[in-house]
C-alpha positions in Angstrom: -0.5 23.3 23.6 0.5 21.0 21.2 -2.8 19.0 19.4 -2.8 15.5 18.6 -4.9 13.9 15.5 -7.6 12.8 17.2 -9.8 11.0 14.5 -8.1 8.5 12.4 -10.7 7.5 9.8 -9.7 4.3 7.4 -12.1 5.9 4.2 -11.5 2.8 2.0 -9.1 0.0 1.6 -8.8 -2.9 -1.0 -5.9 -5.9 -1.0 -3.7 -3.5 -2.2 -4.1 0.3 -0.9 -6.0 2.1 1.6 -6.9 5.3 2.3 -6.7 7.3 5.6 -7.8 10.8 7.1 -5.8 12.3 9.7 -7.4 15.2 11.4 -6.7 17.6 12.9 -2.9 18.1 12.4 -0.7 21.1 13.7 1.0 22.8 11.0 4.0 20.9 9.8 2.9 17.6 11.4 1.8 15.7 8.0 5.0 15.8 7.1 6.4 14.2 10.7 3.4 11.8 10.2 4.1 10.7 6.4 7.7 10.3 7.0 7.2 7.9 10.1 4.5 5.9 8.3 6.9 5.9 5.2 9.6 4.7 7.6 7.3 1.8 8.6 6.0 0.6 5.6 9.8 0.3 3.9 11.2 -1.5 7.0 9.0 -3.4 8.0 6.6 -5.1 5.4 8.7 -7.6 2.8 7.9 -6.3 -1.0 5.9 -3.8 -0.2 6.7 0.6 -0.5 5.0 3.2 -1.1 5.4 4.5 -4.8 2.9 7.7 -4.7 0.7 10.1 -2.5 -1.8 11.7 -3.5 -3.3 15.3 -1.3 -6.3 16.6 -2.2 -5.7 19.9 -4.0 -2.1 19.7 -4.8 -1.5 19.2 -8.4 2.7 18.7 -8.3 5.8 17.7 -6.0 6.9 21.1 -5.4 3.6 22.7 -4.9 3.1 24.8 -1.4 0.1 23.5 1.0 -1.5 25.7 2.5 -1.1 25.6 6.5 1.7 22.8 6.2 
C-alpha cells in the first residue's frame, strides 16, 4: 500500500527561496520527489535553478540517509 505525502507544509519563503516539508515519504520517494521538482524548476521558470539542497542531518553529497 503505497503512502502518499499527505502534509505539504510551506515553513518559510522570501522573494528568493522557500522552504518546504514533505511528510510522510516511502523510502526512496524524496528522491522521485526532488528530481521532478528539479525537473520543473529548470524547464519551466526563465533564470531561475536550483543551485543547493540542504537535509537536515546530512553533512556531505555522498553521505547515506537513513530510510532513503
Amino acid at each position: 500500500n503505497f503512502q502518499k505525502p499527505d502534509k505539504i507544509i510551506l515553513q518559510k519563503a522570501t522573494d528568493f527561496e522557500a522552504q518546504f516539508e514533505f511528510r510522510p515519504l516511502e523510502p526512496g520517494y524524496a528522491v522521485t520527489i526532488g528530481n521532478a521538482l528539479r525537473r520543473v524548476l529548470l524547464s519551466s521558470l526563465e533564470g531561475y535553478a536550483i543551485t543547493g539542497v540542504k537535509i537536515e542531518g546530512v553533512d556531505h553529497e555522498f553521505a547515506t540517509i537513513k530510510g532513503v
